[in-house]
Biotite code that builds the C-alpha atoms (Angstrom):
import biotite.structure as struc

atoms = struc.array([
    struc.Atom([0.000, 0.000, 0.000], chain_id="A", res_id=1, res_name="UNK", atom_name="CA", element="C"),
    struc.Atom([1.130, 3.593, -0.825], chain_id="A", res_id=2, res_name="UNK", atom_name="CA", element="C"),
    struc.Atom([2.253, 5.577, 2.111], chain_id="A", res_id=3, res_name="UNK", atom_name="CA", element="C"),
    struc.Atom([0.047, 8.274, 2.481], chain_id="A", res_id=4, res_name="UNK", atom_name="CA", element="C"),
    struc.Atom([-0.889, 11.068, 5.546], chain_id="A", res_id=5, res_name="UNK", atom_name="CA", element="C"),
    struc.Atom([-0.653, 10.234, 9.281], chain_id="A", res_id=6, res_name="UNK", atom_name="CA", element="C"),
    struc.Atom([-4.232, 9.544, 10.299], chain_id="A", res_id=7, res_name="UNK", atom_name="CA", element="C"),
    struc.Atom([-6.016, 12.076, 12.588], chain_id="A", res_id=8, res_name="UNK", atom_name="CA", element="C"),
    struc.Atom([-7.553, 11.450, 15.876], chain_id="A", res_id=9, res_name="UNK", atom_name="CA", element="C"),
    struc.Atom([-8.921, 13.151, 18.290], chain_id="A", res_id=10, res_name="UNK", atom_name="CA", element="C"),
    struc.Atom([-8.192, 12.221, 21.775], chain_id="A", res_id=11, res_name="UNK", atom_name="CA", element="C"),
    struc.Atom([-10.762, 12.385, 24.608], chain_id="A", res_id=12, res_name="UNK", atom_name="CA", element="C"),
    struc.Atom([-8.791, 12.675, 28.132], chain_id="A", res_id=13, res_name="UNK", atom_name="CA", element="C"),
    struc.Atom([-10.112, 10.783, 31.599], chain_id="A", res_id=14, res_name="UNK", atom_name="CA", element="C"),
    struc.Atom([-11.831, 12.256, 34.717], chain_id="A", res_id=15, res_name="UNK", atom_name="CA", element="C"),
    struc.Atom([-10.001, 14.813, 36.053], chain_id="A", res_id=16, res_name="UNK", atom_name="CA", element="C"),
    struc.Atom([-7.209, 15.038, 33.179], chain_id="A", res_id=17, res_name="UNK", atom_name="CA", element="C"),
    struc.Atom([-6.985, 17.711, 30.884], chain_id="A", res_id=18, res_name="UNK", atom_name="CA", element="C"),
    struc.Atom([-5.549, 17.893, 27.381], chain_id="A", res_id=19, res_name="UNK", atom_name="CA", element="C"),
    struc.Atom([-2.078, 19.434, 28.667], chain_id="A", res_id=20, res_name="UNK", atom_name="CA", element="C"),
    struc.Atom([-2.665, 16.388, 31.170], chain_id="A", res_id=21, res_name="UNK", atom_name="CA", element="C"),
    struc.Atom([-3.465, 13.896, 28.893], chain_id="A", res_id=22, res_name="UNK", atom_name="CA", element="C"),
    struc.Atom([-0.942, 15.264, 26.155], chain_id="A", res_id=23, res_name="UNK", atom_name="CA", element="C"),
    struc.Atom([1.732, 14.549, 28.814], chain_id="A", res_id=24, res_name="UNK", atom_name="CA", element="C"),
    struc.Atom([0.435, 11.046, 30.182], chain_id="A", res_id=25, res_name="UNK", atom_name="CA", element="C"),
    struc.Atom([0.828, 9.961, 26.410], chain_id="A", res_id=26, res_name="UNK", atom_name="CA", element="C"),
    struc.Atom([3.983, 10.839, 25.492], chain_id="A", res_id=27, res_name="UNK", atom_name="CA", element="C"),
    struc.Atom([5.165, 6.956, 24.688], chain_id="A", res_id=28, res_name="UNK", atom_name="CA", element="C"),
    struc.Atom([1.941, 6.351, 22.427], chain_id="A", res_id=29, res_name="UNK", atom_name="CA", element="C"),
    struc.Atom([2.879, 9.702, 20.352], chain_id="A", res_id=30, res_name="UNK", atom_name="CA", element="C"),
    struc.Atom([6.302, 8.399, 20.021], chain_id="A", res_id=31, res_name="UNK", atom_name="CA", element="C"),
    struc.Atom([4.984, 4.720, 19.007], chain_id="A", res_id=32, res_name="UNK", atom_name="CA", element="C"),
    struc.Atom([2.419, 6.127, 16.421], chain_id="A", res_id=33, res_name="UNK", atom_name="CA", element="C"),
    struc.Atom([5.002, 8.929, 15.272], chain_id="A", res_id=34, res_name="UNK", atom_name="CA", element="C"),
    struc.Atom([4.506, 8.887, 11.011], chain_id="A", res_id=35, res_name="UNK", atom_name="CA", element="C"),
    struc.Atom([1.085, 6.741, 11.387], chain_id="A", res_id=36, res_name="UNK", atom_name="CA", element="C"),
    struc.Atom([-1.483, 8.724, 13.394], chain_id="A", res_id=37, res_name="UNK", atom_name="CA", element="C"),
    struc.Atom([-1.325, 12.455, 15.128], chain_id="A", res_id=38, res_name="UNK", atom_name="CA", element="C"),
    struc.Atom([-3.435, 12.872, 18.366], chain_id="A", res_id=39, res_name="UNK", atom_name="CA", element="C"),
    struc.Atom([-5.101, 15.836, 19.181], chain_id="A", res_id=40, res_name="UNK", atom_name="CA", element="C"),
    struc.Atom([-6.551, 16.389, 22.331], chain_id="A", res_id=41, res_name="UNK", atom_name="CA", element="C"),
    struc.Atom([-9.169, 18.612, 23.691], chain_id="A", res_id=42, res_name="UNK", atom_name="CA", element="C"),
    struc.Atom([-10.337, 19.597, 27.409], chain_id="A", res_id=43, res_name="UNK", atom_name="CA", element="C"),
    struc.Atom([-13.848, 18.606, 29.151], chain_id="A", res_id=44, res_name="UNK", atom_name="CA", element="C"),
    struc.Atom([-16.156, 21.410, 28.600], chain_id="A", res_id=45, res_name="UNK", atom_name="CA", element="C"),
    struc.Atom([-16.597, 20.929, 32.975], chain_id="A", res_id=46, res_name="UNK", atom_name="CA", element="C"),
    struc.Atom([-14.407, 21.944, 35.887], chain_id="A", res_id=47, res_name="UNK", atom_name="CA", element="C"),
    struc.Atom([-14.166, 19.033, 38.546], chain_id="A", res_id=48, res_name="UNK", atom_name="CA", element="C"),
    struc.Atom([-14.915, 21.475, 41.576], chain_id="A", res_id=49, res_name="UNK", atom_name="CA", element="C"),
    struc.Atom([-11.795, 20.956, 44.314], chain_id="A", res_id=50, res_name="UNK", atom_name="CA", element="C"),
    struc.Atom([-9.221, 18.041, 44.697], chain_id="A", res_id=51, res_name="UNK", atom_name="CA", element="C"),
    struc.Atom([-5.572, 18.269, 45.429], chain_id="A", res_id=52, res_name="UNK", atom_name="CA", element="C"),
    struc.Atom([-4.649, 18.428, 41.853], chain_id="A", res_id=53, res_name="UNK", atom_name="CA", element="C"),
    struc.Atom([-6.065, 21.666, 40.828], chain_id="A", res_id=54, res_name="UNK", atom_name="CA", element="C"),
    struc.Atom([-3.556, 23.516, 40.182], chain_id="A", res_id=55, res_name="UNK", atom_name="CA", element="C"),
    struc.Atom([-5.920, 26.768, 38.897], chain_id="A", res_id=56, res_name="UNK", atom_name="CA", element="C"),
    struc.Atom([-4.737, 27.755, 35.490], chain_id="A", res_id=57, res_name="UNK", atom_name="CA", element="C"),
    struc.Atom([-5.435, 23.886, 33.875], chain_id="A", res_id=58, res_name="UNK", atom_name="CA", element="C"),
    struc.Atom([-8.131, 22.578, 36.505], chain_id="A", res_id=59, res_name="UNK", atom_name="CA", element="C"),
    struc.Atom([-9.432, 18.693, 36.383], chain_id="A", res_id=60, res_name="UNK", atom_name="CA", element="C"),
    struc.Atom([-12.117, 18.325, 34.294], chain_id="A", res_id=61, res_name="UNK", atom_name="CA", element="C"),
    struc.Atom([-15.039, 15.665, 33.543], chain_id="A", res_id=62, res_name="UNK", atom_name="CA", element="C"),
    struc.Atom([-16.751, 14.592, 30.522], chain_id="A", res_id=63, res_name="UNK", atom_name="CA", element="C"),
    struc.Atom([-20.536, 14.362, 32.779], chain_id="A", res_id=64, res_name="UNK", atom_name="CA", element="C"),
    struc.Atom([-21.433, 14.043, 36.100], chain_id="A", res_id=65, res_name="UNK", atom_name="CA", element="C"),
    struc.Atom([-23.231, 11.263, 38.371], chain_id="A", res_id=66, res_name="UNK", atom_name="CA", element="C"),
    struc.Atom([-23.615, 13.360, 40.772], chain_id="A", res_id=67, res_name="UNK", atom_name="CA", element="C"),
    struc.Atom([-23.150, 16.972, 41.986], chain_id="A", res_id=68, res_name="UNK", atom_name="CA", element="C"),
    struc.Atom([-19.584, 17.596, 40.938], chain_id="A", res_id=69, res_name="UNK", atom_name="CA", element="C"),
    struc.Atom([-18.843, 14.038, 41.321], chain_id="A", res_id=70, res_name="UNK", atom_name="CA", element="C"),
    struc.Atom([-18.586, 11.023, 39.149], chain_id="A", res_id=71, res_name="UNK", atom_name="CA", element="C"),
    struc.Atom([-18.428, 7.244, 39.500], chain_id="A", res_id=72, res_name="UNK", atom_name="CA", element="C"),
    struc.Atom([-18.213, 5.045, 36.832], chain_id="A", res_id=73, res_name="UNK", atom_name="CA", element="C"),
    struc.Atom([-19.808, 2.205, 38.305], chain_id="A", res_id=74, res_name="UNK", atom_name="CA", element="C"),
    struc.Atom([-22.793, 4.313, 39.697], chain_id="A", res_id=75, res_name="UNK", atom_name="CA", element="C"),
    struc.Atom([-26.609, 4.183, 37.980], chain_id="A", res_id=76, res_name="UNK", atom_name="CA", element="C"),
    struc.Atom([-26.707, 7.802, 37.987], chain_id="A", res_id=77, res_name="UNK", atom_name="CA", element="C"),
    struc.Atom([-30.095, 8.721, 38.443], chain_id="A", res_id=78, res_name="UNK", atom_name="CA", element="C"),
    struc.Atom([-29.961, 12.082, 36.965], chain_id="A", res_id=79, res_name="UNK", atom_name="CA", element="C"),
    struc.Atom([-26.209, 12.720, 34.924], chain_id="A", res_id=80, res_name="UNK", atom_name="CA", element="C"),
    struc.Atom([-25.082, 16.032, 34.173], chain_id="A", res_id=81, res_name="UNK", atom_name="CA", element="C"),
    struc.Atom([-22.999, 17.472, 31.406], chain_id="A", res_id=82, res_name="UNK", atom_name="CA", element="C"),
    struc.Atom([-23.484, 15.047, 28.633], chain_id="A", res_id=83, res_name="UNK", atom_name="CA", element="C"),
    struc.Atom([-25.317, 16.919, 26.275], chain_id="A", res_id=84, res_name="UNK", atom_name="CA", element="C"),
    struc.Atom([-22.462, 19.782, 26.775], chain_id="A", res_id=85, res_name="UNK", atom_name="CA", element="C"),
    struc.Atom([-19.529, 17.063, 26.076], chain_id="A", res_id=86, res_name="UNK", atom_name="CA", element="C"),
    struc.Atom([-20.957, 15.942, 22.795], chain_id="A", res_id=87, res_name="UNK", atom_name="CA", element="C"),
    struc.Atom([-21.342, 19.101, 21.692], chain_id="A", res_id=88, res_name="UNK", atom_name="CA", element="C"),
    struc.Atom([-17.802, 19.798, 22.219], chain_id="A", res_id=89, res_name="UNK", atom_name="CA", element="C"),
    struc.Atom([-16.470, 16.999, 20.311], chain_id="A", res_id=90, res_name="UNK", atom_name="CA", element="C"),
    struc.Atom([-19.064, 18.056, 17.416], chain_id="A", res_id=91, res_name="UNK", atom_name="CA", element="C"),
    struc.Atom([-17.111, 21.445, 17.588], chain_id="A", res_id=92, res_name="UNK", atom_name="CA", element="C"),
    struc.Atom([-13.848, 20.169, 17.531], chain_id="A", res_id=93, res_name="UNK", atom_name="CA", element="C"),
    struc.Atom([-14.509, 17.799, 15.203], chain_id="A", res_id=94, res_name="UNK", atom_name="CA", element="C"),
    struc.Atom([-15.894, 20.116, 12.636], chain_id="A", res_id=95, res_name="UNK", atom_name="CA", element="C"),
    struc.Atom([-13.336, 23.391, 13.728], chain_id="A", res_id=96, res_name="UNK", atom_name="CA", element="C"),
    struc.Atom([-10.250, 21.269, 14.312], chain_id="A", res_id=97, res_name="UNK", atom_name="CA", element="C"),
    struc.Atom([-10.672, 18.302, 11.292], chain_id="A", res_id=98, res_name="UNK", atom_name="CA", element="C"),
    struc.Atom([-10.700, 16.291, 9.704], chain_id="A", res_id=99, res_name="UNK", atom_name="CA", element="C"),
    struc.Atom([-10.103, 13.926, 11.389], chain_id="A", res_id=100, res_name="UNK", atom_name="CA", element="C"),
    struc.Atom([-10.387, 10.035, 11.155], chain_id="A", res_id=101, res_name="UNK", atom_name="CA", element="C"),
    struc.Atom([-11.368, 8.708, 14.351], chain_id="A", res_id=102, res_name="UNK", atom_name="CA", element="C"),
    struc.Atom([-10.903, 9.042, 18.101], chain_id="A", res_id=103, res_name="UNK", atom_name="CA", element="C"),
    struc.Atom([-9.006, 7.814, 21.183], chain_id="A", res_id=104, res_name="UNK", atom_name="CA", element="C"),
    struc.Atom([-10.269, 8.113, 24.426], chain_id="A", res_id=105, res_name="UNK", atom_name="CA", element="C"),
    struc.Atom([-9.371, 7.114, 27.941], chain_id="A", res_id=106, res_name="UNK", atom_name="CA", element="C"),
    struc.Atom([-11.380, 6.130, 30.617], chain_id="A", res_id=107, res_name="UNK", atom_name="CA", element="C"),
    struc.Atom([-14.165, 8.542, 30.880], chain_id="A", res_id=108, res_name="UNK", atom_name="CA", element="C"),
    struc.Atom([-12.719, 9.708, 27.444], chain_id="A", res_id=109, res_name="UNK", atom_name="CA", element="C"),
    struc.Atom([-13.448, 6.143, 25.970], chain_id="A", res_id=110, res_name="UNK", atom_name="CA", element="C"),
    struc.Atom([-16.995, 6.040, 27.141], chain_id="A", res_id=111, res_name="UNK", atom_name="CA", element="C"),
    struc.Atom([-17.912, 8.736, 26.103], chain_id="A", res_id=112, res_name="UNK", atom_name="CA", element="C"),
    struc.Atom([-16.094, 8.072, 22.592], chain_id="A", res_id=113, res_name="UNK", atom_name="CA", element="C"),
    struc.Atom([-18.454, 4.784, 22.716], chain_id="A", res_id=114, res_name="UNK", atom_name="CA", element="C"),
    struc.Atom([-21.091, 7.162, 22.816], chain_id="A", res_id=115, res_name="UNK", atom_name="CA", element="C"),
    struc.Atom([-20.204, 9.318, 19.974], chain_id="A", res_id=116, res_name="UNK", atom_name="CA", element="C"),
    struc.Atom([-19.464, 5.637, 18.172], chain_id="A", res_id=117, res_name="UNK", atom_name="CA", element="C"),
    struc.Atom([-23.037, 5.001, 18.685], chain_id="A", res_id=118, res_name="UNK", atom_name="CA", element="C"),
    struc.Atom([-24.267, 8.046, 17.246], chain_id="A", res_id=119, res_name="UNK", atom_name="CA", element="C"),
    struc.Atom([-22.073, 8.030, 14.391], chain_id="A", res_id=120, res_name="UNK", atom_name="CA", element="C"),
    struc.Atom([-23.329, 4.713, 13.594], chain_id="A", res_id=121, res_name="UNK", atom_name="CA", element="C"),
    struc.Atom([-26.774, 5.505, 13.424], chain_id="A", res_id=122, res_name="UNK", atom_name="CA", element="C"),
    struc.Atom([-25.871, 8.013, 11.326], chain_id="A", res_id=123, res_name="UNK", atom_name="CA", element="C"),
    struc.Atom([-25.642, 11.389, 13.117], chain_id="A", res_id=124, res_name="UNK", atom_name="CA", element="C"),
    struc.Atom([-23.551, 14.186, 10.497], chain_id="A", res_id=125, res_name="UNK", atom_name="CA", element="C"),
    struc.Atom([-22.175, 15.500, 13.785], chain_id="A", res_id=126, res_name="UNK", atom_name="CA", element="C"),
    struc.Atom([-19.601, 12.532, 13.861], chain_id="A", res_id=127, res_name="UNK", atom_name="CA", element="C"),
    struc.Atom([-17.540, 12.375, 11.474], chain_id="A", res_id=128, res_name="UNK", atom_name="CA", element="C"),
    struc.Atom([-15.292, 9.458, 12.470], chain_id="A", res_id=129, res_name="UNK", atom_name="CA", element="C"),
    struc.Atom([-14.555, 5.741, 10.719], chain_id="A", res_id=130, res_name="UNK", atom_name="CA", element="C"),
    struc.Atom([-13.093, 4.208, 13.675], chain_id="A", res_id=131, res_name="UNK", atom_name="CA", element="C"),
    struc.Atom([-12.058, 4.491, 17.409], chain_id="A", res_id=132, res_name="UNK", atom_name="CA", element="C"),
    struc.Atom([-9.293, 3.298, 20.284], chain_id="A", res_id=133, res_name="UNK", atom_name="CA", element="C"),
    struc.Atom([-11.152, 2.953, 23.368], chain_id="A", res_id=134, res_name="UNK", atom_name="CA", element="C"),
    struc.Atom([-8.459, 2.421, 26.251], chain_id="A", res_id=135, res_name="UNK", atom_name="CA", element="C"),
    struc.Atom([-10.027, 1.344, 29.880], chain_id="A", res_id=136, res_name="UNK", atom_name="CA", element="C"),
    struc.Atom([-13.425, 1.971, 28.575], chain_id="A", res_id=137, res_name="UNK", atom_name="CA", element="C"),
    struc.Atom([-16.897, 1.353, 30.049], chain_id="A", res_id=138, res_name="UNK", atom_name="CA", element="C"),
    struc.Atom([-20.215, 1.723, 29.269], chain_id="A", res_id=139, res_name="UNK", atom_name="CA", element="C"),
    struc.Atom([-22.349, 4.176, 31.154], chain_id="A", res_id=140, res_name="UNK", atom_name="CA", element="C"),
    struc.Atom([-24.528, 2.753, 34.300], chain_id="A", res_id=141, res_name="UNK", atom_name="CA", element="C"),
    struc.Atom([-26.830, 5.946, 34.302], chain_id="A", res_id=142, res_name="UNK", atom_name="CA", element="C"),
    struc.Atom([-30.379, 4.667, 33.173], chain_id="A", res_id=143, res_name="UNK", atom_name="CA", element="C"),
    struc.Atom([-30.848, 8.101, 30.999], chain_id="A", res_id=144, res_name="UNK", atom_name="CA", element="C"),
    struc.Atom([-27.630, 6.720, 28.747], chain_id="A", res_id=145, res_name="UNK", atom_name="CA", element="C"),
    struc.Atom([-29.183, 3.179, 28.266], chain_id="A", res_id=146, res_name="UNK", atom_name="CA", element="C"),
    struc.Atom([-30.279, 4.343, 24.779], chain_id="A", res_id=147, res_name="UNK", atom_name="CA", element="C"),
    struc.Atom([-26.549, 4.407, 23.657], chain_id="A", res_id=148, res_name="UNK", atom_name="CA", element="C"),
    struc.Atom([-26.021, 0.399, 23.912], chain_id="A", res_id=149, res_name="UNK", atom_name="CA", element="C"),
    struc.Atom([-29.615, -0.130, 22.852], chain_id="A", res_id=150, res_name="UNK", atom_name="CA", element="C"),
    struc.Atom([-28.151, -1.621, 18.930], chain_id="A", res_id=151, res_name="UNK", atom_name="CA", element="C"),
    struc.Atom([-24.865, -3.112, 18.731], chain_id="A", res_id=152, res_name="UNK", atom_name="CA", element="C"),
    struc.Atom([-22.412, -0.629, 17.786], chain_id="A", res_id=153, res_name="UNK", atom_name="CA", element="C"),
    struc.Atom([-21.384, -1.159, 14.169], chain_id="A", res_id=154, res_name="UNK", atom_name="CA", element="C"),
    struc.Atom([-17.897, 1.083, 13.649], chain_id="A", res_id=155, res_name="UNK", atom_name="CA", element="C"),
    struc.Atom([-14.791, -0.349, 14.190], chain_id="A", res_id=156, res_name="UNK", atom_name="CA", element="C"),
    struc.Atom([-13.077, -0.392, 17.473], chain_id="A", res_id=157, res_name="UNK", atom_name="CA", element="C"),
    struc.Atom([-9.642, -1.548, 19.404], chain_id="A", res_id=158, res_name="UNK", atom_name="CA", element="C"),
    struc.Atom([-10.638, -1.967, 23.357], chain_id="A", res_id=159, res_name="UNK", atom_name="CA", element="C"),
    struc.Atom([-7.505, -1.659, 25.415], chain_id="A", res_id=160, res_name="UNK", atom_name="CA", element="C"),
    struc.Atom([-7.824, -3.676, 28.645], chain_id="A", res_id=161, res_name="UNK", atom_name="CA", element="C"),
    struc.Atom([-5.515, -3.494, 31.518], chain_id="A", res_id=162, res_name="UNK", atom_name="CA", element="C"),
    struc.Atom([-5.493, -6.745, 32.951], chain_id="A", res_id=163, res_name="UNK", atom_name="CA", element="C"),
    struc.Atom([-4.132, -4.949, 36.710], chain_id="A", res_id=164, res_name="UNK", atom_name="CA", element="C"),
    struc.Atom([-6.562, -1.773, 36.289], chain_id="A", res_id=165, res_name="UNK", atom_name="CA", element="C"),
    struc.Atom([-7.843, -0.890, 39.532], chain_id="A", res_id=166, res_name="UNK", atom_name="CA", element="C"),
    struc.Atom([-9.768, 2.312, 38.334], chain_id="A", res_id=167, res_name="UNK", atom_name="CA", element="C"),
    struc.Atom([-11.671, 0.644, 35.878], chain_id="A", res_id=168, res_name="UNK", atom_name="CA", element="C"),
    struc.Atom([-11.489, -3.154, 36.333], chain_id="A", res_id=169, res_name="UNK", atom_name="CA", element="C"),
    struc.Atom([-11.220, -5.070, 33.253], chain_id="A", res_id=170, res_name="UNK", atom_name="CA", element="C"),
    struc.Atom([-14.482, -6.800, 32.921], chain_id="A", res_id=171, res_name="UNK", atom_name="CA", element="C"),
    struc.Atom([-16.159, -3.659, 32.636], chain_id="A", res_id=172, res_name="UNK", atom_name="CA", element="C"),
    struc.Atom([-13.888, -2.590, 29.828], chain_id="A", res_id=173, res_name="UNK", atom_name="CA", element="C"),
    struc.Atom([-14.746, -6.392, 28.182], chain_id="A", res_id=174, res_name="UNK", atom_name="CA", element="C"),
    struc.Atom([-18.197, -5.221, 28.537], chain_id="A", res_id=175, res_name="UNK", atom_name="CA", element="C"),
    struc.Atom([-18.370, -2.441, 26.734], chain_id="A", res_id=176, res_name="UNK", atom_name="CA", element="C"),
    struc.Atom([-16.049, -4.212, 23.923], chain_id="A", res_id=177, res_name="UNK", atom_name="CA", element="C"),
    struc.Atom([-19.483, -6.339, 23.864], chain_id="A", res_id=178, res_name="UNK", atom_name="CA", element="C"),
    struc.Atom([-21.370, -3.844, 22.971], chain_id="A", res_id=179, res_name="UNK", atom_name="CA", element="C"),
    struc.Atom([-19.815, -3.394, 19.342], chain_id="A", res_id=180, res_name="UNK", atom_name="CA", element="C"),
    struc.Atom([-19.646, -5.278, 16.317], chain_id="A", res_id=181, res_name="UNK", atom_name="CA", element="C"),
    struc.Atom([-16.720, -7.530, 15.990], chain_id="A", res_id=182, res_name="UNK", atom_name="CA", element="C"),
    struc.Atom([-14.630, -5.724, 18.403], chain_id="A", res_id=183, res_name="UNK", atom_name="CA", element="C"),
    struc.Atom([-10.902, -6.191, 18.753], chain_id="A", res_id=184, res_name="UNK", atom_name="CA", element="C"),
    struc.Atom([-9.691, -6.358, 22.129], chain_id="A", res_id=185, res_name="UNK", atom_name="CA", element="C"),
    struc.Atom([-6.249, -6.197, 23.422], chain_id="A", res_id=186, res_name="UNK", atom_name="CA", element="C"),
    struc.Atom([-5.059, -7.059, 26.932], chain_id="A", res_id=187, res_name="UNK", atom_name="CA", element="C"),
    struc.Atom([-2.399, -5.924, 28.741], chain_id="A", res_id=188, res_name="UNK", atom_name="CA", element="C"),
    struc.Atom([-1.023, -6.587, 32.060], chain_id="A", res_id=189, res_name="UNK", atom_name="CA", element="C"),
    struc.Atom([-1.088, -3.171, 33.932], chain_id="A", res_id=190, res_name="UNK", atom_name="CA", element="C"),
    struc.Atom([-3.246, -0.933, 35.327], chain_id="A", res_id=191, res_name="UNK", atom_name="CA", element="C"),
    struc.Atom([-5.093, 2.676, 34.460], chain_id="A", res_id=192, res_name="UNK", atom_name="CA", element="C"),
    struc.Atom([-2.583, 3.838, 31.994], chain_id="A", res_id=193, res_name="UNK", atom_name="CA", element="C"),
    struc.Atom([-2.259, 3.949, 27.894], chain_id="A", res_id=194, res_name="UNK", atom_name="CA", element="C"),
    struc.Atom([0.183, 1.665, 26.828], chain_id="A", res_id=195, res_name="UNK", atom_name="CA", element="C"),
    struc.Atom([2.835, 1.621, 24.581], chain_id="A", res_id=196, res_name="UNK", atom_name="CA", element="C"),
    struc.Atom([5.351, -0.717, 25.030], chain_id="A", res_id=197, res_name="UNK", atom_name="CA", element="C"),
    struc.Atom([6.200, -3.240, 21.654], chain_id="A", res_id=198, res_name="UNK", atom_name="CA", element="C"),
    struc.Atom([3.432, -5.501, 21.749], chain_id="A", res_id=199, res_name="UNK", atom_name="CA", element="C"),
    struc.Atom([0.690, -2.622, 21.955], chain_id="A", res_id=200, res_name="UNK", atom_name="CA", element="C"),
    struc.Atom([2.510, -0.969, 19.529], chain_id="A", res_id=201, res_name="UNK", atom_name="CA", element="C"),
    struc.Atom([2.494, -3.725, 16.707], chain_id="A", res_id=202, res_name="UNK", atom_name="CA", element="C"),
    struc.Atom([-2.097, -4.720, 17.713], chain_id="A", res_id=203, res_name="UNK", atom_name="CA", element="C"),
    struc.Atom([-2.423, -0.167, 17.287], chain_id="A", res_id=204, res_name="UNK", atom_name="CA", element="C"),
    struc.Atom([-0.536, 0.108, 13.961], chain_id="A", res_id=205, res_name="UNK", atom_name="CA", element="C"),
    struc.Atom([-1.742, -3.367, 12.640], chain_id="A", res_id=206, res_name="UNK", atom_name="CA", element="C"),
    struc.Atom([-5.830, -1.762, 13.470], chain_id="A", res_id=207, res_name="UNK", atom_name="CA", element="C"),
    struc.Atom([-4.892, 2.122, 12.490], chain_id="A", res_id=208, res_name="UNK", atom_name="CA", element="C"),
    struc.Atom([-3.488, 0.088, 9.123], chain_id="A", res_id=209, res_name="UNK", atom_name="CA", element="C"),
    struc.Atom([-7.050, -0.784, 8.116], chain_id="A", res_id=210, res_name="UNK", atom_name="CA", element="C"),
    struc.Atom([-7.500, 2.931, 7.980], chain_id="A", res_id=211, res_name="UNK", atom_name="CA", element="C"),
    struc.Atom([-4.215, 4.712, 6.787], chain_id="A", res_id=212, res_name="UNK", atom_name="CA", element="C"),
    struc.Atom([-5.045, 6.391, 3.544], chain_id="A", res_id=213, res_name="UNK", atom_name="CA", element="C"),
    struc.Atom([-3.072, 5.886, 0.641], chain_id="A", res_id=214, res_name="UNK", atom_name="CA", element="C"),
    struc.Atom([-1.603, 8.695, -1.750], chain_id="A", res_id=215, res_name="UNK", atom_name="CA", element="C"),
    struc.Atom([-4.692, 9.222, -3.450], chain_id="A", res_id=216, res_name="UNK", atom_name="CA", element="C"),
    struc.Atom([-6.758, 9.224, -0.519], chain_id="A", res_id=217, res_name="UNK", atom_name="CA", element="C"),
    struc.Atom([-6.228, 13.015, 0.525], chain_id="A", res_id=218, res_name="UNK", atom_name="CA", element="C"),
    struc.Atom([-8.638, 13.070, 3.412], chain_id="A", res_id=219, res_name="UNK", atom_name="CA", element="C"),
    struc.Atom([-11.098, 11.407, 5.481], chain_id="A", res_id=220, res_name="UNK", atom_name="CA", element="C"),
    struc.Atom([-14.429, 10.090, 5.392], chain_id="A", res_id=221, res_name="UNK", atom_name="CA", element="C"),
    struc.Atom([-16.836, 13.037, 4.717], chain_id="A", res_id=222, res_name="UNK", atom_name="CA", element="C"),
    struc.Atom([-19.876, 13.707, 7.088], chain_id="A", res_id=223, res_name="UNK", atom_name="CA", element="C"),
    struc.Atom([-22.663, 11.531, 6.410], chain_id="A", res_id=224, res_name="UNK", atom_name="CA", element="C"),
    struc.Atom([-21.027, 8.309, 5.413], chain_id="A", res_id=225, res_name="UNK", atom_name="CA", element="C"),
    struc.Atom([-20.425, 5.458, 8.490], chain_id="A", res_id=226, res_name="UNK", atom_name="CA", element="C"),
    struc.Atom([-16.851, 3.718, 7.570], chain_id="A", res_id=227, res_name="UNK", atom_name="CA", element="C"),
])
């Protein structure tokens, strides 16, 4: 195949990270992907009110809330905040910051990137995105978000699953791979991190291969059409 552009994605940070944050805590993945995919991050449209990590000028910041100010991933949130806000974001950046050919996420970032999988795949224009890397993923508890894992999910997605995670435990991540259409998962044996050592390296270049454009493929999919 011709060697064509880097593939774009845009990266979706965890609770309480930030894109300087998350730019930093992925250092090793950049390096890995360097010539085959850029990331681009972006910030949580919400503050995370207090914590020790706050630092003022590049505060924590959440994707939605279970609760007031608060969030738990394993909670049924009975009324979620911020959602609606979040997607909204990544419809911005998306359309202000693109192309771009699919997304990363962590954590939070990953569920939420389910989400916005979802919606792409029933067709939304918002979502312009042919694929997505979903790293210590779950899928939303909150009864108002049940909507999202109503279908299976038909876009193609990695799940990375740390086998030592003790932030989100690996059979949650499993689960959410579940919810997808011929998933591919791969395991790894830490914890609540995005890794890069050799063998993650070779399983995210051999899945962002599917998608690497050649020379006459100038840019990605166009609004409106699911990859």
């Amino acid at each position: 195949m011709s060697e064509g552009r880097p593939l774009r994605l845009l990266a979706l940070h965890g609770y309480r990270q930030s894109e300087r944050r998350f730019r930093q805590r992925t250092g090793a993945l950049r390096k890995a992907l360097r010539g085959r995919a850029e990331l681009v991050a972006i910030s949580a449209p919400h503050p995370v009110p207090g914590g020790e990590d706050d630092d003022g000028d590049d505060p924590p910041r959440g994707w939605w809330f279970s609760g007031p100010g608060t969030f738990e991933a394993g909670e049924a949130a009975a009324a979620p905040s911020g959602l609606e806000e979040s997607l909204t974001a990544v419809a911005a950046a998306l359309a202000e910051r693109g192309p771009f050919d699919g997304l990363l996420g962590f954590s939070q970032g990953a569920a939420l990137a389910a989400m916005v999988c979802a919606l792409r795949a029933r067709g939304d224009p918002r979502f312009p995105v042919a694929f997505a890397v979903l790293v210590a993923g779950f899928a939303s508890r909150a009864p108002t978000h049940g909507h999202f894992y109503r279908d299976p999910i038909a876009l193609p997605t990695l799940h990375v699953v740390g086998d030592a995670d003790a932030v989100i435990a690996a059979p949650l991540s499993r689960e959410l791979a579940q919810c997808f259409v011929e998933p591919v998962v791969l395991s790894h044996p830490g914890g609540h991190f995005v890794p890069a050592a050799a063998p993650q390296k070779k399983v995210y270049l051999e899945f962002l291969s599917r998608f690497r454009p050649t020379q006459g493929q100038a840019e990605p999919p166009a609004a409106g059409a699911v990859g």
